[in-house]
C-alpha positions in Angstrom: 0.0 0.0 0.0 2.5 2.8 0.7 4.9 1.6 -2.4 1.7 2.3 -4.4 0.9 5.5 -2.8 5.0 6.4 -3.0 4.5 5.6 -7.2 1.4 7.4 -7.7 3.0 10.6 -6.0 6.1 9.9 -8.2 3.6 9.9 -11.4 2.4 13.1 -10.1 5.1 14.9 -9.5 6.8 13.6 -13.0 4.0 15.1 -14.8 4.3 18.2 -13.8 8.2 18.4 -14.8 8.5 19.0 -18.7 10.1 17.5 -21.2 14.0 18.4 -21.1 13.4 18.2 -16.8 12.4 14.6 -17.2 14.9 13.8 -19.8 17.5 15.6 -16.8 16.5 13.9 -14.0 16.1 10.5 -15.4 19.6 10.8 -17.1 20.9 12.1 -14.0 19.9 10.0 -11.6 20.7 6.9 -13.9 24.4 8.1 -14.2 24.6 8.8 -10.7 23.4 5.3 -9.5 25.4 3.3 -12.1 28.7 5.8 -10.6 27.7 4.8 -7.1 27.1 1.2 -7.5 30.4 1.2 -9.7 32.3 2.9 -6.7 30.6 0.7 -4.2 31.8 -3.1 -6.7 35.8 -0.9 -7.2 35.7 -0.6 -3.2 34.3 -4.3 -2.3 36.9 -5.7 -5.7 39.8 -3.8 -3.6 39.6 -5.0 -0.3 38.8 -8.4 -1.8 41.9 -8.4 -3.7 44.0 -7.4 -0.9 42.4 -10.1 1.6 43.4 -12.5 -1.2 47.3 -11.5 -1.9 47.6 -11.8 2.2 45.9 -15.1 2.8 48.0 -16.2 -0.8 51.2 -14.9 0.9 50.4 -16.9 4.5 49.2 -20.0 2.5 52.7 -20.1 0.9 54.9 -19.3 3.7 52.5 -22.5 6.1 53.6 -24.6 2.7 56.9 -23.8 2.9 57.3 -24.4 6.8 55.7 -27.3 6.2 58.1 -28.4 4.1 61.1 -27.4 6.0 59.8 -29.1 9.4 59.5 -32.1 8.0 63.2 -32.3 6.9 63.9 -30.4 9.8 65.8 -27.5 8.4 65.6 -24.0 10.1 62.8 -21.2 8.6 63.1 -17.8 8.2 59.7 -16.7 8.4 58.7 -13.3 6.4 58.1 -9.9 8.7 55.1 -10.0 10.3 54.2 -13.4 10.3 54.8 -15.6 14.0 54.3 -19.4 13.9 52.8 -21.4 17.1 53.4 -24.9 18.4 50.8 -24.7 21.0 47.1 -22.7 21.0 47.7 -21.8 24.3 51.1 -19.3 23.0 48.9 -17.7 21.4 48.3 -13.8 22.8 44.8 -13.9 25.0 44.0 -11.1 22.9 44.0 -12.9 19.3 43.9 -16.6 20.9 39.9 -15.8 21.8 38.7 -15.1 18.0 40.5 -18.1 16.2 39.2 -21.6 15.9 41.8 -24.2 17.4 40.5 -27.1 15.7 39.8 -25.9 11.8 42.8 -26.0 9.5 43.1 -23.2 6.9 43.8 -19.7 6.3 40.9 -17.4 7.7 41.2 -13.2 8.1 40.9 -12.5 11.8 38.0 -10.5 13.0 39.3 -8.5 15.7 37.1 -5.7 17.4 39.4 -3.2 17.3 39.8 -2.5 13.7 43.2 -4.7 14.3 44.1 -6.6 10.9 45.5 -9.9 11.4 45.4 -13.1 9.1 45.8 -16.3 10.5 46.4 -20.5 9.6 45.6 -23.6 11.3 47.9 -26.1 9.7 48.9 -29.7 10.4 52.4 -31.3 10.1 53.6 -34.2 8.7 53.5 -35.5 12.5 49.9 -34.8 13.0 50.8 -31.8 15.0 48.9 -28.2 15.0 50.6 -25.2 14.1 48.9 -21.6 14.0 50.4 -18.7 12.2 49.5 -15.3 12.8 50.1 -12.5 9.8 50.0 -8.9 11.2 49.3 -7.4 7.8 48.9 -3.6 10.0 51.7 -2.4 9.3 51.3 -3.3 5.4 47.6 -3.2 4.8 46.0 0.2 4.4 45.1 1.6 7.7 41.1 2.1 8.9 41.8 6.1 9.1 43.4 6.2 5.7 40.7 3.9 4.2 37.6 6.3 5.5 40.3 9.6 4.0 40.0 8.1 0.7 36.5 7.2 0.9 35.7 11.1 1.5 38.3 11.9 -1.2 36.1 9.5 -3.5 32.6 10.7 -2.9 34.0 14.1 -2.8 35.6 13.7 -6.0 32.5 11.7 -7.2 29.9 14.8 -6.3 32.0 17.3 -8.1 32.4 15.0 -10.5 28.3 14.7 -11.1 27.6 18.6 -10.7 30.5 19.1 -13.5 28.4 16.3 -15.6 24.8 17.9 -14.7 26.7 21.7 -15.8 27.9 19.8 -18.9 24.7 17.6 -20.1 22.3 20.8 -19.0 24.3 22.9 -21.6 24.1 20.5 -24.5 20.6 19.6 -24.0 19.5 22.9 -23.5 21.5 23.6 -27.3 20.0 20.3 -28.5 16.0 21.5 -27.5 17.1 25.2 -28.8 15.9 24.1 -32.2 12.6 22.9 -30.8 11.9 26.1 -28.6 12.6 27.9 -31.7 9.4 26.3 -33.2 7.5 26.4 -30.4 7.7 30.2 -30.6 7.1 30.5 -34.1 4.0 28.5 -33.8 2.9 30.5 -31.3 3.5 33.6 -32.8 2.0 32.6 -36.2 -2.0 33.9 -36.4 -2.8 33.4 -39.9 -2.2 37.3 -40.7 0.5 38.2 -43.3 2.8 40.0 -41.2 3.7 36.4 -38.6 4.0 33.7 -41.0 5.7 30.2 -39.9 8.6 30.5 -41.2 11.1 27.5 -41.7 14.4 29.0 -40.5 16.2 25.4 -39.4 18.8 24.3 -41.4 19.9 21.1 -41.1 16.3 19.4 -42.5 17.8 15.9 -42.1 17.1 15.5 -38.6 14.4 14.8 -36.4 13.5 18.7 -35.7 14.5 19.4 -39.4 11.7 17.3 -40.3 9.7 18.6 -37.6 10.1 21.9 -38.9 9.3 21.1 -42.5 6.2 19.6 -41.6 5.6 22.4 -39.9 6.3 24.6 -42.2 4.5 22.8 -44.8 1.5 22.6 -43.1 1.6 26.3 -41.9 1.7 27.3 -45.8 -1.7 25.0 -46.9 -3.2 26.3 -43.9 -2.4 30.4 -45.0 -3.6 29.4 -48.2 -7.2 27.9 -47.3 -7.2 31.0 -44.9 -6.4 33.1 -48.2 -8.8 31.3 -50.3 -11.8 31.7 -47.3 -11.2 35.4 -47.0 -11.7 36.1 -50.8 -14.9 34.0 -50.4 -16.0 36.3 -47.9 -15.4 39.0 -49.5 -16.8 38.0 -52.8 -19.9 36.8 -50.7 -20.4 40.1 -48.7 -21.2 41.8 -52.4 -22.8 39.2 -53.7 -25.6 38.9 -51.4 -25.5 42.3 -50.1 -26.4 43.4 -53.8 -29.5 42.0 -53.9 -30.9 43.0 -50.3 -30.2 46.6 -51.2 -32.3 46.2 -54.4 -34.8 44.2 -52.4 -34.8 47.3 -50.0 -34.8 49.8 -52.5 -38.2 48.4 -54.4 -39.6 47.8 -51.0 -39.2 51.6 -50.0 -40.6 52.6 -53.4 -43.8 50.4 -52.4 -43.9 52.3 -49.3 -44.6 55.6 -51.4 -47.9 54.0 -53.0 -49.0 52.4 -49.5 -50.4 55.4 -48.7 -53.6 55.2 -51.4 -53.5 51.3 -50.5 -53.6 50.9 -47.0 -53.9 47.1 -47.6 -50.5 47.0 -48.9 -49.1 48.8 -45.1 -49.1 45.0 -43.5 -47.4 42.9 -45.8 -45.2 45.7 -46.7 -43.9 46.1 -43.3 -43.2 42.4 -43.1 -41.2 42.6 -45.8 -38.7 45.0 -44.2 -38.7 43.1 -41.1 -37.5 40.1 -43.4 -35.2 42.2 -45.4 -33.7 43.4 -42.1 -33.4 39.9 -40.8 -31.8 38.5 -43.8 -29.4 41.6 -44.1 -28.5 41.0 -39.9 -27.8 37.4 -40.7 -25.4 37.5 -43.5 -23.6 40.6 -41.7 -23.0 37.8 -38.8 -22.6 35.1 -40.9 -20.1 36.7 -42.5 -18.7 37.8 -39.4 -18.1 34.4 -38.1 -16.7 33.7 -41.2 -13.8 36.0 -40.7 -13.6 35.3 -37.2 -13.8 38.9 -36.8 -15.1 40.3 -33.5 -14.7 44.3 -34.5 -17.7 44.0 -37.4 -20.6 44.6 -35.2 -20.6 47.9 -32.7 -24.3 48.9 -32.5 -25.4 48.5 -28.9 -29.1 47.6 -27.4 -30.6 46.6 -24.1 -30.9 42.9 -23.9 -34.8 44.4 -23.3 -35.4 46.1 -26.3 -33.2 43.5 -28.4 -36.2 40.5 -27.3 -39.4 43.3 -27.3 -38.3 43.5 -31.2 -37.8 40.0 -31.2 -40.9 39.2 -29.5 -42.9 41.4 -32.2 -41.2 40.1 -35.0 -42.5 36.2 -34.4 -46.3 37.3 -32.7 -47.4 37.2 -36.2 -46.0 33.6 -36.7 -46.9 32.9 -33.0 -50.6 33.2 -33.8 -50.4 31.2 -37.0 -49.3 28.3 -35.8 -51.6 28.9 -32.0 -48.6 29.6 -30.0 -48.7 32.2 -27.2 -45.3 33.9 -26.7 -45.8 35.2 -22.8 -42.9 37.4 -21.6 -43.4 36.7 -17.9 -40.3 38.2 -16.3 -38.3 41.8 -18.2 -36.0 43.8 -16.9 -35.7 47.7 -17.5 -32.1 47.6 -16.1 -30.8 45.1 -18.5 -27.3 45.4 -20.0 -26.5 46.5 -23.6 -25.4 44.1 -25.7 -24.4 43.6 -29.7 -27.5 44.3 -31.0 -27.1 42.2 -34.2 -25.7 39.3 -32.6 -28.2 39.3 -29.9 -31.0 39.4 -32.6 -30.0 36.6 -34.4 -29.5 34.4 -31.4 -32.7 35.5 -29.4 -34.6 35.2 -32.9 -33.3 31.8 -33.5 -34.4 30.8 -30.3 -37.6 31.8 -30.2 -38.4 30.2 -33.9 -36.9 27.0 -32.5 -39.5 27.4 -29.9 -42.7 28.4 -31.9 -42.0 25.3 -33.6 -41.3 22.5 -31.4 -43.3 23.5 -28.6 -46.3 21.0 -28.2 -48.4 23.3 -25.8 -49.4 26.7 -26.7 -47.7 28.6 -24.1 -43.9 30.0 -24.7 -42.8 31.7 -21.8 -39.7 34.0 -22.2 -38.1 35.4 -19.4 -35.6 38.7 -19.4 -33.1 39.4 -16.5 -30.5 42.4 -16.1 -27.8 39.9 -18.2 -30.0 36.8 -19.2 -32.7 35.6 -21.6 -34.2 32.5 -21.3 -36.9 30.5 -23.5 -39.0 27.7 -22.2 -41.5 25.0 -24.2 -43.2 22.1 -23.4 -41.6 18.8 -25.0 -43.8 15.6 -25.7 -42.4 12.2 -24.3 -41.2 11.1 -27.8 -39.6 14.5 -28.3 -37.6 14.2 -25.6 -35.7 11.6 -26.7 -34.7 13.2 -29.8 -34.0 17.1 -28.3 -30.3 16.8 -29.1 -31.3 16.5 -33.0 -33.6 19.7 -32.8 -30.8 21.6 -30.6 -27.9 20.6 -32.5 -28.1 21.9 -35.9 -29.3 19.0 -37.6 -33.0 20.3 -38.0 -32.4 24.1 -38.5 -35.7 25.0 -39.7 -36.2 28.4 -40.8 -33.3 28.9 -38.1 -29.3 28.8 -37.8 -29.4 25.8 -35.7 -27.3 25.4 -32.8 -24.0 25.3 -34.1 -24.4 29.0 -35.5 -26.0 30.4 -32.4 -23.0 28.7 -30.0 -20.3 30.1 -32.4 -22.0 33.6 -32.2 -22.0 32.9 -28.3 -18.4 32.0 -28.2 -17.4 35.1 -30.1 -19.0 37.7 -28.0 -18.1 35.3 -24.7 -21.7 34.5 -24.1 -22.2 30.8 -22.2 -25.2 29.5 -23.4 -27.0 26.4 -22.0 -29.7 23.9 -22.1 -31.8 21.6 -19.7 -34.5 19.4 -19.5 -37.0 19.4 -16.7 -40.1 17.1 -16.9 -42.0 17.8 -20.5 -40.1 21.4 -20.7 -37.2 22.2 -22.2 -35.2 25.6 -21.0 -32.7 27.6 -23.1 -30.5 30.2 -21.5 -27.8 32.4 -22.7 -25.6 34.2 -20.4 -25.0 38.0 -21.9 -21.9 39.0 -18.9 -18.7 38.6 -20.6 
C-alpha cells in the first residue's frame, strides 16, 4: 500500500516536470546510481583483492614451513608473520577469535579494527601449528581507508555537478531548435505579417523534419485562410447586392401604400425580413472572418427581445402559440445588437416550432434571456437532433448560435425538466 501511494506521488510529480526536466532527472539519476554502485563493486573488488594477496602470501609461507619441518631445516619466516606450536602461545587477545580445531587460512575478526590473518595447519607429524600474519603495518590503515572514501565521494559529487553543468548545456542547445518552433508556432495567427517561417537548417534530422512539416503545413493552412477570405469578400457583395435592391423596391412600395392601406401590413413584413436577412449575413459573414470588431451597435438585452418578441407574434398566432414574456427587466445590459437578434430570434423560432403546448414563456433578466416549451415524451428523446443543428428549420441551428456565443463570450445552455425544455444564454462577458 505505501509503495503504491510512493509511485502514484512519483507519477504526479513527473508530470508536472516538462520535457527536457524529465529527460535531466532521469539521465541524471541513472548516471549517478550506475557511478555509485560502480564505486561501491571498485571498493568491495579492492579489499577483496588485498584479503586475497595476504591469505596467498600466509598459505605459501605455512607450505613452505611445512616443508622445512618435515626435513627439519631451520625457517626464516617473512616480517610479520609468528608461527605457534601450541594454542595456548597464542596472545589472549587474538587466541579468543580463532578456531583451534579448523585447518586453513581465515582473516581475523578482531574488534578493534586490528588486521591480522591467520592459519591452522597440520604437520607431517599430526601436529597443529597456528600462524599469525599482522598485515597492520602493510595493509591500508582504517583512518586512511575512510580519507580516501571522502576523497572518493567528494571527487564523485564534483564529478556529477560538473556532468549535470555539462549535459544541461548541450541539452539545452539540443532542445534550442525545438523552442525555436514552439515560438514561431505561437507567434504565427494566420495574418501576413507572422507567417511560420522554416528557419532550421539542417532538414535531415528529427526537428528538421519537424520543422518542414511544420512549415508545410503552416503554408496549406495560410492558403485555405487566403482562399476563405476572398470568399467572404466575394460573398459580402454578392448577397448584399440584392438586399439593397430588395430594399430599395420595398421603399418605393412604401410611397404608394399610402392610397393602399392594404398594402401597409405585408409591406412592413417585408422589411422586417429584409432586415433579418441583411442582420444574418452581416454575422454570418462575421463568423466567417472570425472577426469580433464587425458589429458595434449596442441595445438593451430588453429592447433586443421586445423586437424579437414582435417580430415572431405574427407567426406565433399562426401556428396557436402564445409567446408570454413573464419576467423583463428595465435595467438590463446592452449588448451587440445584431448578434443578440440573431440568437434571441433563432431561439424563439426553435420554440414556436417544437413547442407542443401553446404557451412560450420567455423570461428577461438584467444579463440573461431564457426561452422555455413544453416537450412531448417522444420528443424528448430526440431534443439533441432539434438543438444541435441538424433540424435548423427556418433557423441557424445550434451550431451557429454557440459560435456567435463563443465570439462575443456569451455561455449559453440547455436543460430538460419534466416535459419542458429551458434555453439560457448568459450576456456577462
Amino acid at each position: 500500500m505505501f509503495l503504491s501511494d510512493c509511485q502514484s506521488k512519483l507519477a504526479r510529480f513527473a508530470r508536472t516536470l516538462s520535457l527536457s526536466q524529465r529527460v535531466k532527472a532521469t539521465f541524471i539519476a541513472s548516471f549517478s546510481v550506475f557511478c555509485l554502485l560502480s564505486l561501491l563493486v571498485i571498493f568491495a573488488a579492492t579489499k577483496g583483492t588485498e584479503d586475497y594477496i595476504f591469505e596467498k602470501q600466509l598459505s605459501r609461507v605455512v607450505t613452505q614451513f611445512s616443508q622445512n619441518y618435515a626435513q627439519r631445516h631451520t625457517f626464516l619466516f617473512p616480517e610479520g608473520i609468528v608461527a605457534y606450536a601450541r594454542f595456548a602461545d597464542i596472545p589472549p587477545l587474538l587466541a579468543e577469535y580463532i578456531d583451534s580445531s579448523t585447518p586453513g587460512v581465515f582473516e581475523l575478526a578482531h574488534p578493534d579494527e586490528q588486521d591480522f590473518h591467520y592459519a591452522v595447519a597440520r604437520m607431517p607429524d599430526n601436529t597443529l601449528y597456528y600462524f599469525i600474519y599482522d598485515v597492520n603495518e602493510v595493509e591500508i590503515s582504517e583512518n586512511l581507508e575512510r580519507m580516501m572514501m571522502q576523497i572518493i565521494f567528494s571527487s564523485f559529487t564534483l564529478f556529477i555537478l560538473l556532468f549535470f553543468l555539462i549535459f544541461h548545456l548541450v541539452l539545452k542547445r539540443s532542445l534550442a531548435p525545438m523552442f525555436t518552433l514552439i515560438e514561431q508556432v505561437k507567434k504565427s495567427d494566420g495574418s501576413s505579417d507572422t507567417r511560420f517561417i522554416n528557419e532550421y537548417k539542417y532538414e535531415d534530422d528529427e526537428i528538421g523534419l519537424l520543422n518542414k512539416t511544420l512549415a508545410d503545413y503552416a503554408q496549406r493552412i495560410e492558403a485555405f485562410v487566403q482562399r476563405e477570405r476572398e470568399f467572404t469578400s466575394f460573398a459580402s457583395h454578392e448577397l448584399r447586392t440584392p438586399v439593397t435592391v430588395i430594399k430599395g423596391a420595398n421603399e418605393l412600395l412604401k410611397l404608394h401604400s399610402e392610397r393602399d392601406p392594404a398594402l401597409a401590413k405585408p409591406l412592413a413584413r417585408l422589411e422586417r425580413a429584409v432586415n433579418s436577412m441583411e442582420d444574418m449575413i452581416t454575422v454570418l459573414l462575421e463568423l466567417a472572418r472570425e472577426d469580433k470588431t464587425g458589429q458595434t451597435a449596442q441595445a438593451k438585452l430588453a429592447a433586443v427581445v421586445e423586437e424579437v418578441l414582435l417580430a415572431f407574434q405574427c407567426q406565433a398566432d399562426k401556428n396557436g402559440k402564445t409567446l408570454s414574456l413573464i419576467a423583463s427587466s428595465p435595467n438590463s445590459l446592452s449588448i451587440t445588437r445584431v448578434n443578440g437578434l440573431i440568437v434571441i430570434s433563432n431561439l424563439v423560432r426553435n420554440a414556436i416550432q417544437h413547442s407542443t403546448e401553446a404557451d412560450i414563456e420567455l423570461c428577461v433578466t438584467d444579463s440573461t434571456f431564457s426561452v422555455s416549451n413544453t416537450l412531448q415524451p417522444e420528443q424528448s428523446a430526440h431534443v439533441s437532433e432539434f438543438f444541435s443543428g441538424t433540424e435548423q428549420g427556418y433557423g441557424l441551428g445550434k451550431i451557429i448560435v454557440e459560435r456567435v456565443c463563443r465570439q462575443q463570450n456569451w455561455q449559453y445552455t440547455q436543460r430538460i425538466q419534466g416535459s419542458r425544455i429551458c434555453v439560457t444564454v448568459d450576456f456577462s462577458t
